[in-house]
C-alpha positions in Angstrom: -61.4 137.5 119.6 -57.3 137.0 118.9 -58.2 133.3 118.9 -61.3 133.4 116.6 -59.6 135.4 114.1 -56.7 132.8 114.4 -58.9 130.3 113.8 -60.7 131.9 110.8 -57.3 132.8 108.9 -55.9 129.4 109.5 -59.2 127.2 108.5 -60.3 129.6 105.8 -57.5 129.2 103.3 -57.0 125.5 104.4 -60.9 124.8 103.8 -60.5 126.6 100.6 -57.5 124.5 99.2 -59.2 121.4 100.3 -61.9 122.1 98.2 -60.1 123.6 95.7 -58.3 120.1 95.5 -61.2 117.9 95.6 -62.7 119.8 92.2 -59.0 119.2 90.2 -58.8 115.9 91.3 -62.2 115.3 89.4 -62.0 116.8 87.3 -58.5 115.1 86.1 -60.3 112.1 86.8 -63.4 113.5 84.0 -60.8 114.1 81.7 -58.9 110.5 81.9 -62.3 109.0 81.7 -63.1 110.4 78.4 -59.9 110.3 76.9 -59.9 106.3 77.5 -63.7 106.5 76.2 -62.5 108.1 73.2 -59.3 106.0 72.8 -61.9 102.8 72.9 -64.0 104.4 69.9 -61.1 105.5 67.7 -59.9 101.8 68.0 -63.3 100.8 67.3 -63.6 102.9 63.8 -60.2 101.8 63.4 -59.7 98.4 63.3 -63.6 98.0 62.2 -63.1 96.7 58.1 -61.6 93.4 59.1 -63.1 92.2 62.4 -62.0 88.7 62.3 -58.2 90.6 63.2 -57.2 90.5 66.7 -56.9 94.6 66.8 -60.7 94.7 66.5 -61.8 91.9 68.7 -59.0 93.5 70.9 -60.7 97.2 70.3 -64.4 95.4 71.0 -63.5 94.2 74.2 -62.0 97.4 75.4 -65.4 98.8 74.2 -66.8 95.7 76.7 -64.6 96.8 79.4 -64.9 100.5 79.5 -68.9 101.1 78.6 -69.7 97.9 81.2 -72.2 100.0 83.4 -74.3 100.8 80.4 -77.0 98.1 79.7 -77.7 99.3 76.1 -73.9 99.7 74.5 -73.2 95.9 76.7 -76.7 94.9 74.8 -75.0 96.0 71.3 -71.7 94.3 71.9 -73.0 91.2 73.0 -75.1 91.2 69.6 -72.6 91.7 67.5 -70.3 88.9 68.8 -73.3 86.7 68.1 -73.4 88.4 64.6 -69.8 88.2 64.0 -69.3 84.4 65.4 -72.6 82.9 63.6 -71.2 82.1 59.9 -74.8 82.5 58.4 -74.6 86.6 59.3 -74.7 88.7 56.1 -71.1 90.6 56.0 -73.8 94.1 55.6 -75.5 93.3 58.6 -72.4 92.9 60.8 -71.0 96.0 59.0 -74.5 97.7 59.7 -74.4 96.9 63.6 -70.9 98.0 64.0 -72.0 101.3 62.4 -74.7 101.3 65.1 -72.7 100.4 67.9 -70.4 103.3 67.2 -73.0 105.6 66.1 -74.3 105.3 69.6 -70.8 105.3 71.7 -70.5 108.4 70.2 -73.8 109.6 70.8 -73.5 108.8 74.4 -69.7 110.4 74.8 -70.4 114.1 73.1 -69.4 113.8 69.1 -73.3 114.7 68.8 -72.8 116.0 65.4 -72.1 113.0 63.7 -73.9 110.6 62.2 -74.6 106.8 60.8 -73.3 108.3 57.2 -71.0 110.1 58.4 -69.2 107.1 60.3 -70.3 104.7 57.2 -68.4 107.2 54.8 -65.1 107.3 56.8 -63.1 104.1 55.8 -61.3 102.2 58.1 -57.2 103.3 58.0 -57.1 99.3 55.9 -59.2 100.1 53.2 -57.8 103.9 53.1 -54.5 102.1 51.8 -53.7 103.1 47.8 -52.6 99.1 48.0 -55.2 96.0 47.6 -55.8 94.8 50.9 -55.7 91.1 51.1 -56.7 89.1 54.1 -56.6 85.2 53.1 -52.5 84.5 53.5 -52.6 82.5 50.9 -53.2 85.5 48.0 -51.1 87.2 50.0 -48.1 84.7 49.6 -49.2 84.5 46.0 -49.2 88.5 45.7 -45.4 88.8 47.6 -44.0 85.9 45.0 -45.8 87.4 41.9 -44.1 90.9 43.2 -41.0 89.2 43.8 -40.3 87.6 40.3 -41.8 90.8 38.8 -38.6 92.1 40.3 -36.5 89.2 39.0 -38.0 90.0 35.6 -35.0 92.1 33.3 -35.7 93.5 29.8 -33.9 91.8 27.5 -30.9 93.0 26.5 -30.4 95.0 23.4 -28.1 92.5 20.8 -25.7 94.8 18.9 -26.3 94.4 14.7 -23.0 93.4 12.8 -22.7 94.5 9.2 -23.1 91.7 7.3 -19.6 90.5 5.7 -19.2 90.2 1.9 -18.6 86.2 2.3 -21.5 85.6 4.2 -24.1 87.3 1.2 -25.5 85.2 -1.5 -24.9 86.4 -5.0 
């Protein structure tokens, strides 16, 4: 009996820890997952008003990467590439599938209660800027110059009046 009981209070609490382990380490590994999920999407509705930037073909193909063992959101990415790379796409329809490819990452990864509008309402962070954003470098040159010789620009000075001398009046 001594060596069953041994047995029982050794085992027990070491049985216990291992699974008590095993359930952390997923669920750390849960949590890590989603965060990168979520990291990918943020990006995504970030960088989404000027996809020819690097940040959002950089943001799509983390979307690629992370969401590769679902055939429908690897379906919507390979789409929109086509969309975004074929010069005869309408700028609506490409904005309309990225809607719709975020609309449905989020669908799939918990933020249940949002929706197309909502996601079409929220501006991306460049068009939340007070300034003009400008993405051909030449306006933008054209903009930095303009700014720089409104800088340049001085009032003119204020010229002091001198009375008027008593020669220099016609009688």
């Amino acid at each position: 009996m001594d060596l069953l009981n041994l047995l029982k209070n050794l085992l027990g609490p070491l049985i216990v820890g291992i699974i008590v382990g095993l359930v952390l380490q997923w669920l750390g590994k849960k949590e890590i997952e989603n965060r990168i999920r979520g990291d990918a999407i943020r990006d995504l509705m970030t960088f989404r008003g000027d996809y020819a930037s690097q940040d959002f073909r950089r943001s799509l193909n983390k979307v690629s990467i992370i969401f590769h063992n679902d055939a429908e959101i690897r379906l919507d990415v390979r789409h929109l590439y086509e969309l975004i790379n074929n010069p005869a796409s309408p700028q609506k329809t490409i904005e309309r599938s990225i809607v719709g490819l975020i609309y449905k990452l989020c669908q799939k990864n918990g933020f249940e209660g949002l929706t197309e509008y909502d996601i079409d309402q929220s501006f991306p962070e460049s068009k939340q800027s007070p300034q003009v954003a400008i993405f051909d470098e030449s306006k933008s040159i054209q903009v930095s110059q303009k700014k720089e010789t409104e800088e340049k620009i001085e009032p003119p000075k204020k010229v002091e009046e001198k009375p008027s001398s008593p020669s220099t009046e016609t009688k």
